[in-house]
Each structure stands twice: as structure tokens, then as C-alpha cells.
C-alpha positions in Angstrom: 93.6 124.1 96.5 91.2 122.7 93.6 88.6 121.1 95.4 88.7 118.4 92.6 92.5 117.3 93.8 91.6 117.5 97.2 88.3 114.9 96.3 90.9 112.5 94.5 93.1 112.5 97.7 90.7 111.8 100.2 89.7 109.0 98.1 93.5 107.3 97.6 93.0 107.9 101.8 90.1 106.0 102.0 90.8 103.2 100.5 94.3 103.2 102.2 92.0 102.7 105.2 90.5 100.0 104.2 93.9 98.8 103.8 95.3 99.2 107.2 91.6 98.3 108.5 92.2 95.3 106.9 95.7 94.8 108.0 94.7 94.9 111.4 92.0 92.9 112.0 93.4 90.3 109.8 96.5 90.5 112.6 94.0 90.5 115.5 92.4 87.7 114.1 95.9 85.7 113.4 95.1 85.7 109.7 97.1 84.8 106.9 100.9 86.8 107.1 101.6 87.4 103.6 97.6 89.0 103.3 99.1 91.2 106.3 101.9 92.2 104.8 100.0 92.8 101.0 97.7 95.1 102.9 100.4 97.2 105.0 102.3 97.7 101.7 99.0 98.7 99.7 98.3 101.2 102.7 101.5 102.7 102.7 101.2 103.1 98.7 97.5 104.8 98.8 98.7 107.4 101.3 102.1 108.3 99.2 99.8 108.7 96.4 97.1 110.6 98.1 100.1 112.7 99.6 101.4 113.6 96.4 97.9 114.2 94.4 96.9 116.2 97.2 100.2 118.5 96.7 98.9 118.4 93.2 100.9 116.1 91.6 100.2 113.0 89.7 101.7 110.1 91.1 104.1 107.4 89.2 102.7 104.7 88.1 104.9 102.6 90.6 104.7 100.1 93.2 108.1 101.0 95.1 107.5 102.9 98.3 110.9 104.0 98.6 110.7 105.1 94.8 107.1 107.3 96.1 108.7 108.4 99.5 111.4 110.1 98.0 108.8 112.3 96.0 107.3 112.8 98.9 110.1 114.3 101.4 110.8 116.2 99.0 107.7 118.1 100.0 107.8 116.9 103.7 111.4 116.3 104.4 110.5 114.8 108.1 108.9 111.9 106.8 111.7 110.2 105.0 114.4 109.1 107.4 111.4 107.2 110.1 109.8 105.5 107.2 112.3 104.7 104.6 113.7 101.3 105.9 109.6 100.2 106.5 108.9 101.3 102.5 111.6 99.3 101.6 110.5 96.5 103.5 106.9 96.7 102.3 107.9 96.9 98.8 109.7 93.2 99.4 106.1 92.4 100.7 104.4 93.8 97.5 107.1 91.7 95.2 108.2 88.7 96.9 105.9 84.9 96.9 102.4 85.9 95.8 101.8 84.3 93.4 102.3 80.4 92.4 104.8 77.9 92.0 105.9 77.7 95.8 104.0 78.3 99.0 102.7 81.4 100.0 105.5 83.8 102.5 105.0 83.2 106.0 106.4 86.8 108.0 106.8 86.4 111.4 103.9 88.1 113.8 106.5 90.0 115.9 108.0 91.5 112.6 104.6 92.1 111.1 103.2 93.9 114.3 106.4 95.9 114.3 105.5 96.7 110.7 101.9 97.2 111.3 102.4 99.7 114.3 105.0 102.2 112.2 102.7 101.9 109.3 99.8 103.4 111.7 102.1 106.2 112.5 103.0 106.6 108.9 99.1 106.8 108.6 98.7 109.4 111.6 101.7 111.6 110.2 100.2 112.1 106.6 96.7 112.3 107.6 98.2 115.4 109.8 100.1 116.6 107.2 96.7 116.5 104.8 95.6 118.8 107.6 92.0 117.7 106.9 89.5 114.4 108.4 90.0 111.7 106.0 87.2 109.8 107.7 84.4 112.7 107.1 85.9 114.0 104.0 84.5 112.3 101.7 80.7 112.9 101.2 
């Protein structure tokens, strides 16, 4: 693998840990619901890229998970049918009340920590699938 591609991916997976960093301790700390949900969607988005630039191929420039995903499984079949209905979800968190007129979307916890919980294994699954340390690669 060019060691360049393999840089650019461990960077989409750090920041995608930032994200679901983020994500959590905003949960833990009963923060703001639709800053949750922002966060789990941006994760899931970073690693799909990362995924797909470390299989050296550029990624769309595309916010829809399920749109990403499907690129994806094409390469890792397994990961499609646990996270599709979770992408789609996350994209309606991406698109749906964030900005003005109206009040800002207010998820449920219980769905969120749902949410938050597959989005870790989604996050567990392609960092085994990268086969590599994403928090030491980097340097």
C-alpha cells in the first residue's frame, strides 16, 4: 500500500475520533442532543471515507452514509446489513434542524445511546478492518 494513502486514512480516522470522543462525552455529560447526533453522523462519515481512501479510493464528495456505505460493502460486504439502517438514521441527523428558523432537534437519550453504542462498534469493526492502530498511527 502507498504509505501516502495509508497517512491520509489514519488522518480521516483521527479526526473521526474526535468525533465519537466528542459524541460521548457530550452524552455523559447530558449535553446538547442534536450536537450528539451531528457528531455520531460526522464519525460515521470520517471512517467511510478513511475506509475507502485507505482501499485507495477517493471518496464522493457526499454527506449520505448510506450513499458511502454502499461503496464500502462493496469491499467489506459484512458491514452493510448491521449498519445500514444507523447510516440512514445519521444522515437525517446531518440534514434535519441545524440551522435557523425553528428550534434546534431534541433526540431522545435512549435513541441517541442506542445510536452512540452501534456507532462504537461501527468504529471497532473498520478500525479492525484497517488492520492497523489508528491511535499510534499517526506520527
Amino acid at each position: 500500500m502507498d504509505e501516502g494513502m495509508r497517512l491520509a486514512a489514519m488522518e480521516w480516522f483521527e479526526r473521526g475520533n474526535h468525533d465519537i470522543e466528542t459524541a460521548q462525552l457530550l452524552y455523559d455529560q447530558q449535553g446538547y442532543t442534536d450536537v450528539i447526533a451531528y457528531h455520531i453522523q460526522q464519525t460515521i462519515e470520517k471512517y467511510l471515507k478513511g475506509y475507502l481512501v485507505l482501499m485507495e479510493q477517493r471518496p464522493p464528495r457526499v454527506h449520505e452514509l448510506d450513499t458511502l456505505l454502499n461503496l464500502v460493502s462493496r469491499l467489506e460486504a459484512d458491514l452493510y446489513a448491521p449498519f445500514i439502517e444507523l447510516c440512514e438514521k445519521a444522515t437525517r441527523y446531518y440534514l434535519e434542524e441545524r440551522y435557523p428558523p425553528g428550534p434546534p432537534a431534541n433526540y431522545s437519550r435512549e435513541e441517541l445511546k442506542a445510536d452512540l453504542d452501534l456507532t462504537w462498534e461501527f468504529v471497532w469493526m473498520i478500525r479492525g478492518k484497517a488492520g492497523v492502530d489508528i491511535n499510534n498511527a499517526i506520527e
